[in-house]
Every structure is written in structure tokens, then in C-alpha cells.
DSSP file (Angstrom, degrees, kcal/mol; ACC not computed):
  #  RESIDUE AA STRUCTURE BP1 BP2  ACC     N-H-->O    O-->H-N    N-H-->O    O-->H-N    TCO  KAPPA ALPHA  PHI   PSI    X-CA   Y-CA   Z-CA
    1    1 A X              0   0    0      0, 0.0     3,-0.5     0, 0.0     4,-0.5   0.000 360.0 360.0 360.0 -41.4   -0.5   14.0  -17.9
    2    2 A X        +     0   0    0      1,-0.3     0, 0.0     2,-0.2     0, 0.0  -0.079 360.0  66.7-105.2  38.4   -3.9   14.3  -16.2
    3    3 A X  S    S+     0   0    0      3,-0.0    -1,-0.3     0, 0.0     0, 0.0   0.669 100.7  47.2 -91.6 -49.4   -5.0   11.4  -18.8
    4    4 A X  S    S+     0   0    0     -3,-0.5    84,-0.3     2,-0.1    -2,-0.2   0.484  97.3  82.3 -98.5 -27.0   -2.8    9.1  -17.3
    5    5 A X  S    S-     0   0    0     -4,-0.5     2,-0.4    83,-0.1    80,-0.1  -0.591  80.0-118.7 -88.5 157.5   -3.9    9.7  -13.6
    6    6 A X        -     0   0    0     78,-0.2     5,-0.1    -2,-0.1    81,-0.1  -0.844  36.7 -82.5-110.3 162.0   -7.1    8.0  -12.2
    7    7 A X    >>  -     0   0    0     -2,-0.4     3,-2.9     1,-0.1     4,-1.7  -0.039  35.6-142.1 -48.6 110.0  -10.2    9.6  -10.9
    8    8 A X  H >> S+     0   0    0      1,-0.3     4,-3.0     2,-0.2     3,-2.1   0.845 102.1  49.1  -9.9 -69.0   -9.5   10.6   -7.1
    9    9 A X  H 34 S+     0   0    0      1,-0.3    -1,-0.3     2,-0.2    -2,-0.1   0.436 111.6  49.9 -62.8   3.3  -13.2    9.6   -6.1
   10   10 A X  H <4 S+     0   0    0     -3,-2.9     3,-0.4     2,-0.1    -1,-0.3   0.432 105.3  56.9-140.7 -35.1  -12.8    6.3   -7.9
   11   11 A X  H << S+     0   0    0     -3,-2.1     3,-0.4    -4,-1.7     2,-0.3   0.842 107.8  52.0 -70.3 -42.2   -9.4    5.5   -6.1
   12   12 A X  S  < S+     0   0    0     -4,-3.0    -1,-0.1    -5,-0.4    -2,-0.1   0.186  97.7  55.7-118.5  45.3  -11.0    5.8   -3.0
   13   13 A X  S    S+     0   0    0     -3,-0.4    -1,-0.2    -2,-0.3     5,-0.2   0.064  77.0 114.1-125.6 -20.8  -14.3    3.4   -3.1
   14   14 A X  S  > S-     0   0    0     -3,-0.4     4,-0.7     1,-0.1    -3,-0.0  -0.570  79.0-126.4 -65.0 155.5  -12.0    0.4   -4.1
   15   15 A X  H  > S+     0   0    0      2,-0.2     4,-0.6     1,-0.1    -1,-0.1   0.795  98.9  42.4 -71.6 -57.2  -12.4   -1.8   -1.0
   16   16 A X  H  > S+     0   0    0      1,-0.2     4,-1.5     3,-0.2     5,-0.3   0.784 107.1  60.4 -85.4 -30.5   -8.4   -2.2    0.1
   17   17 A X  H  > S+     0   0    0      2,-0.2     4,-1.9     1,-0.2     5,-0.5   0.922 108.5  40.4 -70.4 -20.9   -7.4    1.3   -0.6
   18   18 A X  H  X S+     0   0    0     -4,-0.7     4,-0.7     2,-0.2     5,-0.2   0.884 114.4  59.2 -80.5 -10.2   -9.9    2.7    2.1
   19   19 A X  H  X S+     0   0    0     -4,-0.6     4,-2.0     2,-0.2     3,-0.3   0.993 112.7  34.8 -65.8 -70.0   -8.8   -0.4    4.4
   20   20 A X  H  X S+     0   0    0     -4,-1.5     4,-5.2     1,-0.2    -2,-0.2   0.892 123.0  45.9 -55.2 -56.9   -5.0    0.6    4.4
   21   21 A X  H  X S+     0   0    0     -4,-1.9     4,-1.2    -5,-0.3     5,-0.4   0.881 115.0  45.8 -57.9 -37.9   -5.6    4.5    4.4
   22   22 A X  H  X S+     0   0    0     -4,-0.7     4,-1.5    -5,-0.5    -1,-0.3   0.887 119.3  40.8 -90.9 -27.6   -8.2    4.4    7.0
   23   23 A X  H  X S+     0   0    0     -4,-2.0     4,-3.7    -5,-0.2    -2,-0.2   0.953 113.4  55.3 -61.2 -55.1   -5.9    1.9    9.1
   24   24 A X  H  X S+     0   0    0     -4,-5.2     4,-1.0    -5,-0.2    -2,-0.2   0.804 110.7  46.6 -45.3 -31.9   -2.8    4.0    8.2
   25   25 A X  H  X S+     0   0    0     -4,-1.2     4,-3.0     2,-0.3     5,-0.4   0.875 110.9  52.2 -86.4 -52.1   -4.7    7.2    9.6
   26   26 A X  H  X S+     0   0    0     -4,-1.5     4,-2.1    -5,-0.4    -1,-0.2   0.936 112.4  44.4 -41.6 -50.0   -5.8    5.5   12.9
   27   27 A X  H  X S+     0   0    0     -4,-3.7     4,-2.6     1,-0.2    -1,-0.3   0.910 105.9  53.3 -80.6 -17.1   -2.9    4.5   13.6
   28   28 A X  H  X S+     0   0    0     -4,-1.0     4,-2.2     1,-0.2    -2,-0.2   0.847 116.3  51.0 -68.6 -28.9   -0.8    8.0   12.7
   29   29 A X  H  X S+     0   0    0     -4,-3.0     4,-1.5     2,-0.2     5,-0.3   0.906 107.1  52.5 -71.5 -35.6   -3.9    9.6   15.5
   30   30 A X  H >X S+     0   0    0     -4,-2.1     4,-2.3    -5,-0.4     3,-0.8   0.992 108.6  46.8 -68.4 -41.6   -3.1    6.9   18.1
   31   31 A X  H >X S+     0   0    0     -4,-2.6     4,-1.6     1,-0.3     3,-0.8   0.988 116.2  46.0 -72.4 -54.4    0.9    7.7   18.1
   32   32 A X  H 3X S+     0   0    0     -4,-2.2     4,-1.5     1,-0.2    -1,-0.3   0.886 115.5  47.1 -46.7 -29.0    0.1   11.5   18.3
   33   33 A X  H <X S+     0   0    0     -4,-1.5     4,-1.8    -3,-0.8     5,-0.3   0.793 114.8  47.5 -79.9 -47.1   -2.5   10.7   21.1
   34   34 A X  H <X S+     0   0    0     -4,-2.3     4,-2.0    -3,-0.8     5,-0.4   0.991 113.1  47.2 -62.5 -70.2    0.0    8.4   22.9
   35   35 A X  H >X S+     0   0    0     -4,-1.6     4,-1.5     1,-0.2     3,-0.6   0.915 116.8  41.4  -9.0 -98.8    2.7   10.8   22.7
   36   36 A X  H 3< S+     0   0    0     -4,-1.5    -1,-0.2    -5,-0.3    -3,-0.2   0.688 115.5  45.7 -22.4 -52.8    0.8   13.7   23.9
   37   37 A X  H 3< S+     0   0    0     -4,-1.8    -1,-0.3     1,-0.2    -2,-0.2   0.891 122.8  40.4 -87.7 -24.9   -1.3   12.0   26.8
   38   38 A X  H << S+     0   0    0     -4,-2.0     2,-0.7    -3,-0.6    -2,-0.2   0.613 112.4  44.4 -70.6 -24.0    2.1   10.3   28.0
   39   39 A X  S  < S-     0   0    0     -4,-1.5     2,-0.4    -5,-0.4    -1,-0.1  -0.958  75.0-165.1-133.2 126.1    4.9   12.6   27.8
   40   40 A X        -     0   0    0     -2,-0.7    -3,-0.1     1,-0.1    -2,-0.0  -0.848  35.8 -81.2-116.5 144.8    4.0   16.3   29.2
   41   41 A X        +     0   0    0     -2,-0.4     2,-0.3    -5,-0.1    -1,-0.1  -0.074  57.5 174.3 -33.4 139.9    6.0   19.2   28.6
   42   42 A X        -     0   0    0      2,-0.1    20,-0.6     1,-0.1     4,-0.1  -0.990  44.6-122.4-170.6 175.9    8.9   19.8   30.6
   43   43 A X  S    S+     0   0    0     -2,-0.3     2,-0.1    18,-0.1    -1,-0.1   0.737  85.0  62.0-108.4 -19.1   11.7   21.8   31.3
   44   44 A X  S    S-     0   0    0      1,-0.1    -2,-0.1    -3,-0.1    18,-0.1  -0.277  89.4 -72.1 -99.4-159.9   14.4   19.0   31.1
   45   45 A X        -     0   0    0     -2,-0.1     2,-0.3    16,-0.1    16,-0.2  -0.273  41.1-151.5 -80.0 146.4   15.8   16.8   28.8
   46   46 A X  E     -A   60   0A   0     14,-4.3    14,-5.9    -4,-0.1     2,-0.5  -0.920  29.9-106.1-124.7 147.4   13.9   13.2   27.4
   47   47 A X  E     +A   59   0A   0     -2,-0.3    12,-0.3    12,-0.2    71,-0.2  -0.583  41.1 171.8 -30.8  86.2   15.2   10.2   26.3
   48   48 A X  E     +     0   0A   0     10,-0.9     2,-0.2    -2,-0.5    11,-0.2   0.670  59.3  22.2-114.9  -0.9   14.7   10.3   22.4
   49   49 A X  E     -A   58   0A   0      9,-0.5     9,-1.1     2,-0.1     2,-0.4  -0.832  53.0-160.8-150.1 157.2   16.7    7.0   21.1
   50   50 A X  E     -     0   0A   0      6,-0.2     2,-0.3    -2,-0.2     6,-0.3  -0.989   4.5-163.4-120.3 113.8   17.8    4.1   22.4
   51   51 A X  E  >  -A   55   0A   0      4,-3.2     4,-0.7    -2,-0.4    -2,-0.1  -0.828  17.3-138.9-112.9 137.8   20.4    2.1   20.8
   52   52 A X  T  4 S+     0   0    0     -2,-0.3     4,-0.1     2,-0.1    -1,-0.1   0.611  99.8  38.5 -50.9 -45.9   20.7   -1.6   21.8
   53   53 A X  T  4 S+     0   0    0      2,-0.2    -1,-0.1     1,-0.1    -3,-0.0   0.705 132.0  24.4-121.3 -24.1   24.4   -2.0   22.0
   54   54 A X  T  4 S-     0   0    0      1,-0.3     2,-0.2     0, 0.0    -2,-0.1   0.199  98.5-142.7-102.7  22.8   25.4    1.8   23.7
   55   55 A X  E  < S+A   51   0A   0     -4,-0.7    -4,-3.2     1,-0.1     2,-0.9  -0.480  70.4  21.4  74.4-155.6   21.8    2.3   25.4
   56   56 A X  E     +     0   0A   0     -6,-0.3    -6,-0.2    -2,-0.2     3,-0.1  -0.625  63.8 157.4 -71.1  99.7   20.7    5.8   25.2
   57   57 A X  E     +     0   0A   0     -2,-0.9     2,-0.2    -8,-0.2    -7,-0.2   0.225  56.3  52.1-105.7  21.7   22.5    7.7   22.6
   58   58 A X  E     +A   49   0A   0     -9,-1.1   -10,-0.9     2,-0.1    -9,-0.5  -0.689  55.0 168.7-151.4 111.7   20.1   10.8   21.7
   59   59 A X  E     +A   47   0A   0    -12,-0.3     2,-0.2    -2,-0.2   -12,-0.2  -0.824  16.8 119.3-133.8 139.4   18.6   13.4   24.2
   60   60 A X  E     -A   46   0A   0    -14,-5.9   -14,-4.3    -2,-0.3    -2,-0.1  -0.952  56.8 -17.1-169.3-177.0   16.7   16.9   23.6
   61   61 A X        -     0   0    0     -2,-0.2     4,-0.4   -16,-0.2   -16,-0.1   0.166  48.8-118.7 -40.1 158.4   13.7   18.4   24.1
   62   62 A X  S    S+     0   0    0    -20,-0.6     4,-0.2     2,-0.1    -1,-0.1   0.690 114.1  48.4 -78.9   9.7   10.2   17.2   25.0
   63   63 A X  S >  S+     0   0    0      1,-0.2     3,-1.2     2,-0.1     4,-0.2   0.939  90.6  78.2-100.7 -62.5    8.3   18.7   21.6
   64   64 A X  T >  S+     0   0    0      1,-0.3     3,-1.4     2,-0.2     2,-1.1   0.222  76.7  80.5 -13.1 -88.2   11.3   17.0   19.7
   65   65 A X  T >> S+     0   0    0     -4,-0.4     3,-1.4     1,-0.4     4,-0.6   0.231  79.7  67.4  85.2 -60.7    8.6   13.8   20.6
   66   66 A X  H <> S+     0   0    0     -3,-1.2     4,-0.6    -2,-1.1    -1,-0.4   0.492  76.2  80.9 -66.8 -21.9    6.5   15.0   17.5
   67   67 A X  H <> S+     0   0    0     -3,-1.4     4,-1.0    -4,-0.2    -1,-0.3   0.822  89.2  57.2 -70.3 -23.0    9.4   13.9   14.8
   68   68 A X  H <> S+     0   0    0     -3,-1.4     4,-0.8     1,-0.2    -2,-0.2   0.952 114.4  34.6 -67.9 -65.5    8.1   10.3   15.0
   69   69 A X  H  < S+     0   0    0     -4,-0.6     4,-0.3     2,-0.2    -1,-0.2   0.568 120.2  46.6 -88.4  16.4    4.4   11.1   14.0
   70   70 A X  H >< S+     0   0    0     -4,-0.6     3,-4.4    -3,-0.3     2,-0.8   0.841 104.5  54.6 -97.9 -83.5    5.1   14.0   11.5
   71   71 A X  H 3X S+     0   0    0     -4,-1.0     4,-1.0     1,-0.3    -2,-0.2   0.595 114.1  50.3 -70.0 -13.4    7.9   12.1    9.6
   72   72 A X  H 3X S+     0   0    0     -4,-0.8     4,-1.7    -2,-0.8    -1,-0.3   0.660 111.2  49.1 -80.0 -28.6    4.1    9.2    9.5
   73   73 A X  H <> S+     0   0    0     -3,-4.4     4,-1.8    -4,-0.3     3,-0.5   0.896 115.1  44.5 -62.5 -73.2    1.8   12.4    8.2
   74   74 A X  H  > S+     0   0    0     -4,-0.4     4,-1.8     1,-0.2    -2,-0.2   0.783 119.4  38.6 -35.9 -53.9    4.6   12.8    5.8
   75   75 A X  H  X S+     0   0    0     -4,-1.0     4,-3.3    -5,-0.3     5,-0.3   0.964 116.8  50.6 -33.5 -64.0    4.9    8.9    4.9
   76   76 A X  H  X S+     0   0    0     -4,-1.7     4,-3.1    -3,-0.5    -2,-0.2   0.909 116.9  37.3 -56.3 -51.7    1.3    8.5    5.0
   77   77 A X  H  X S+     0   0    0     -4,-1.8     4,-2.3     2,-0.2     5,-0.4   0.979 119.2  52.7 -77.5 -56.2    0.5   11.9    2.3
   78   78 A X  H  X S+     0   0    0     -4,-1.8     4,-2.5    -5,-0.3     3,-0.4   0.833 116.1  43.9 -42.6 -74.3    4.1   10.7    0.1
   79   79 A X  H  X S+     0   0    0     -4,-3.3     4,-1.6     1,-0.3    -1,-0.2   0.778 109.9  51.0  -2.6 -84.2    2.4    7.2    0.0
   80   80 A X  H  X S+     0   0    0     -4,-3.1     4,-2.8    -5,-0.3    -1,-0.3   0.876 112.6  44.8 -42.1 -52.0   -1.0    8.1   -0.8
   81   81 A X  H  X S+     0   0    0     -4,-2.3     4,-1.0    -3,-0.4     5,-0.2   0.834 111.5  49.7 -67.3 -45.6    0.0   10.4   -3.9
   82   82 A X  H  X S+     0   0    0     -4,-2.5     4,-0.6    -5,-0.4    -1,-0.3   0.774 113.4  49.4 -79.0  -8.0    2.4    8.0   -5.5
   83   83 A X  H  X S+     0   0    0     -4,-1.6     4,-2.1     2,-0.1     3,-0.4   0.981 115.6  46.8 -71.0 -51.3   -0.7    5.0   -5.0
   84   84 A X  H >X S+     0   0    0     -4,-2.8     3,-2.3     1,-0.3     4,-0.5   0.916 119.3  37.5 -39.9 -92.5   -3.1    7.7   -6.8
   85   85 A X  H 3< S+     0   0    0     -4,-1.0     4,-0.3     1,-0.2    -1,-0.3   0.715 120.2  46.1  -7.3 -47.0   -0.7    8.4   -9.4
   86   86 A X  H >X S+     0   0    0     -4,-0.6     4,-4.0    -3,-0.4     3,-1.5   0.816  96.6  82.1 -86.9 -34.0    0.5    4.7   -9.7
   87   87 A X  H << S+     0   0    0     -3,-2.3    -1,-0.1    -4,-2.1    -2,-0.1   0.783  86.3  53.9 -32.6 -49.9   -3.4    3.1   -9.7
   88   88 A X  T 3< S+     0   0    0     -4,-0.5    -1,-0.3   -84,-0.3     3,-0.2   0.842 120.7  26.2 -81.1 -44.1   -4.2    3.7  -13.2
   89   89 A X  T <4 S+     0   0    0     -3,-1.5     2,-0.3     1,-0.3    -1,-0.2   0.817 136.5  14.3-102.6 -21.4   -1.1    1.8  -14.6
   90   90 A X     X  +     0   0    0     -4,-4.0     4,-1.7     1,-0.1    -1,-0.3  -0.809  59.6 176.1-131.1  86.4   -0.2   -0.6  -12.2
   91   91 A X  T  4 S+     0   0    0     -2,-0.3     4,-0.4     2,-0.2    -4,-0.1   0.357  87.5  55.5 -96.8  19.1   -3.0   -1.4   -9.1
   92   92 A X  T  > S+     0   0    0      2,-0.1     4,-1.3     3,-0.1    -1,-0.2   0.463 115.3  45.0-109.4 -15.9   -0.8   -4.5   -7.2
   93   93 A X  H  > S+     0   0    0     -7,-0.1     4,-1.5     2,-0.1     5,-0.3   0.975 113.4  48.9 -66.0 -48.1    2.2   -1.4   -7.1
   94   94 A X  H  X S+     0   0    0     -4,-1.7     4,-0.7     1,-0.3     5,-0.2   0.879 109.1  49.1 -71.7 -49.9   -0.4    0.8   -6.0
   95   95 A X  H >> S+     0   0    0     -4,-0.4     3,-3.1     1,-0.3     4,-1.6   0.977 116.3  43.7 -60.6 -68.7   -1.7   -1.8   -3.2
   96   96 A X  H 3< S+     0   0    0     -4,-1.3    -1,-0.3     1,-0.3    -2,-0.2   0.635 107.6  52.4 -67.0 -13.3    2.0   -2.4   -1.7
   97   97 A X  H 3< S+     0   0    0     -4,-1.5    -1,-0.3    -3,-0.2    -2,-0.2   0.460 115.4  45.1 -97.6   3.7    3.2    1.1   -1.7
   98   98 A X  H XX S+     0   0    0     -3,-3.1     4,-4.5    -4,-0.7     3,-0.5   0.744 121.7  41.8 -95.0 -47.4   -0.6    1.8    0.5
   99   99 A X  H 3X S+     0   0    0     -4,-1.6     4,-0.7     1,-0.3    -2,-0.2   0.519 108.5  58.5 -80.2   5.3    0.5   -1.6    2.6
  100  100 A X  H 3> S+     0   0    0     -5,-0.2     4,-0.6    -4,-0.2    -1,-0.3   0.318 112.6  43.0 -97.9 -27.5    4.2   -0.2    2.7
  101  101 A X  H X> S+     0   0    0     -3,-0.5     4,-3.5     3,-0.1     3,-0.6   0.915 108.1  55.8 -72.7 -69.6    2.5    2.6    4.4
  102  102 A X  H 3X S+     0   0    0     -4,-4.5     4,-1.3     1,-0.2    -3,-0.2   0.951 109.9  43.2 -25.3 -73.6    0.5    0.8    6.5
  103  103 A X  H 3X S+     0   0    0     -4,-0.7     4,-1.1    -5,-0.3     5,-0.3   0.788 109.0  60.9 -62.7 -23.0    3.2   -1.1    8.0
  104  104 A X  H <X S+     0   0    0     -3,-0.6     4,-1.7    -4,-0.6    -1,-0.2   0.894 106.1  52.6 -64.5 -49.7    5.6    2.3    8.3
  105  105 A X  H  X S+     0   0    0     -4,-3.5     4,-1.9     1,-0.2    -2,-0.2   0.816 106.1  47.6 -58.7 -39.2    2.9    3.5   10.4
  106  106 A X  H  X S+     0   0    0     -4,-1.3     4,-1.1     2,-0.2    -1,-0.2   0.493 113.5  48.4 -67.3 -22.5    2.8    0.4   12.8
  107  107 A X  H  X S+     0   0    0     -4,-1.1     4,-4.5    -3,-0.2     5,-0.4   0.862 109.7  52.0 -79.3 -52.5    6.7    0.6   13.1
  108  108 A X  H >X S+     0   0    0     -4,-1.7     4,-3.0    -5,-0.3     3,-1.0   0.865 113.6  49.8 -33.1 -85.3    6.1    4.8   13.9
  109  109 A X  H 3X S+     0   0    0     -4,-1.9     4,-3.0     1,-0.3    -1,-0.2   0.632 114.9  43.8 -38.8 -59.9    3.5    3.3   16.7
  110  110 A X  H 3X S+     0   0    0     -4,-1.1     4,-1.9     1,-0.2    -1,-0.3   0.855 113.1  43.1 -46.1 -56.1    6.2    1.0   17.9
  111  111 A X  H XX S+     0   0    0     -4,-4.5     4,-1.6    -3,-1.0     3,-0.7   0.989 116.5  55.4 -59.6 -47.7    9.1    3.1   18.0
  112  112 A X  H >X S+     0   0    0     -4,-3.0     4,-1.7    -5,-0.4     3,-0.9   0.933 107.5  52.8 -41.5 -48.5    6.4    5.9   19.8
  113  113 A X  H 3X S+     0   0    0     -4,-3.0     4,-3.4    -5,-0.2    -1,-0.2   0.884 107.5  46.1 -38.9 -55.8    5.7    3.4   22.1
  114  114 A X  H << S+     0   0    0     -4,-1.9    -1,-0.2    -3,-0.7    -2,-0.2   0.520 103.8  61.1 -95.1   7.2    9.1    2.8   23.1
  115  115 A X  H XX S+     0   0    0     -4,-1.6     3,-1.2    -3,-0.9     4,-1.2   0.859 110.3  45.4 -83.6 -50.2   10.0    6.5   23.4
  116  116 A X  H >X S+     0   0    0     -4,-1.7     4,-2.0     1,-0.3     3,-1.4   0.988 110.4  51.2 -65.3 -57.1    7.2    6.6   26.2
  117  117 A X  H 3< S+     0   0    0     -4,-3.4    -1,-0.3     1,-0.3    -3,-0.2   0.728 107.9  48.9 -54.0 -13.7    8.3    3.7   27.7
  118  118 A X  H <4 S+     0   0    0     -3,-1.2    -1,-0.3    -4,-0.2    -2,-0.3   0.614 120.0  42.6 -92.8 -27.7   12.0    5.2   27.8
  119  119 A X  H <<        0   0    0     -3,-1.4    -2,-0.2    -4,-1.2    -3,-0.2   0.529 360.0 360.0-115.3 -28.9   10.3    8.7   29.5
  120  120 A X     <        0   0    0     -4,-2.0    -1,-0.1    -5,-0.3    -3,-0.1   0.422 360.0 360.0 -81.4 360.0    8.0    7.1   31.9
């Protein structure tokens, strides 16, 4: 099995994986950062989805806030491990499941975004 995988340090000098990772990362810090400096603890209830066609359909707590960029750590680590894994046999899967990340992260940003803007 650990024939078949390729060398960590060796995945992560190619040129497009550190682009996508290091992008993915940036952006998974901004949405915590956004979050955080925007939406303060408090003792009632936030906005926490927004539905189009009934409006606001999901309300809780403010830490609740935090499922949007954890469920992007989680993306982001899931991602990484099947690219590692995947590198050796296949590197244009490997590239799309990093830029399938990438782009998961930018929707996370978005939806974070539109959780502050619903709270603000």
C-alpha cells in the first residue's frame, strides 16, 4: 500500500498543488476571520439560512456560525488526502479534486458572507 502512495514532500513542490492548497487555506482563514470579527456573541437568536422562496427558515445560536468554516477544514483535509493518495496514479484527478476544493472553499466564503449580511 505505501508503494502506491507518492512522496508527501514531493506532492507539495509541484507548482498547482501549493497554488490551490495555499488559496484553499486563505480563504478557509478569511471566512473564520469574517465570521468572528462580524458576528459577536450574544444571547439571542441569529439568522443561520436563508431560503429564497420562504426567506429565513433556520435560526439558533451565535457559535452555530462556526458549521460553515469547519464543514471547509473538513473539506479542505478530506480533499487534500484523497489528492495525495490519488497523485501517483492519476495527477489531472488529483488537480480537480484540489480545484474541487478550492472552489468549495469560495462557495463556504460566499455563503459566510451572506450569513453576516443576514445578522448585521
Amino acid at each position: 500500500m505505501l508503494k502506491d502512495v507518492y512522496p508527501i514532500k514531493l506532492f507539495l513542490t509541484v507548482k498547482a498543488n501549493i497554488i490551490m492548497i495555499s488559496f484553499s487555506i486563505v480563504i478557509n482563514i478569511l471566512t473564520w476571520l469574517w465570521l468572528f470579527l462580524q458576528i459577536r456573541p450574544r444571547e439571542d437568536y441569529i439568522f443561520l439560512h436563508y431560503n429564497i422562496l420562504f426567506g429565513v427558515d433556520y435560526i439558533g445560536d451565535w457559535w452555530k456560525i462556526v458549521y460553515v468554516p469547519a464543514t471547509g477544514i473538513i473539506i479542505l483535509f478530506a480533499n487534500i488526502i484523497a489528492a495525495w493518495f490519488l497523485y501517483k496514479k492519476d495527477k489531472f484527478a488529483s488537480y480537480l479534486i484540489l480545484a474541487a476544493c478550492l472552489y468549495s472553499q469560495i462557495f463556504l466564503f460566499i455563503a459566510a458572507s451572506l450569513l453576516v449580511f443576514l445578522n448585521v
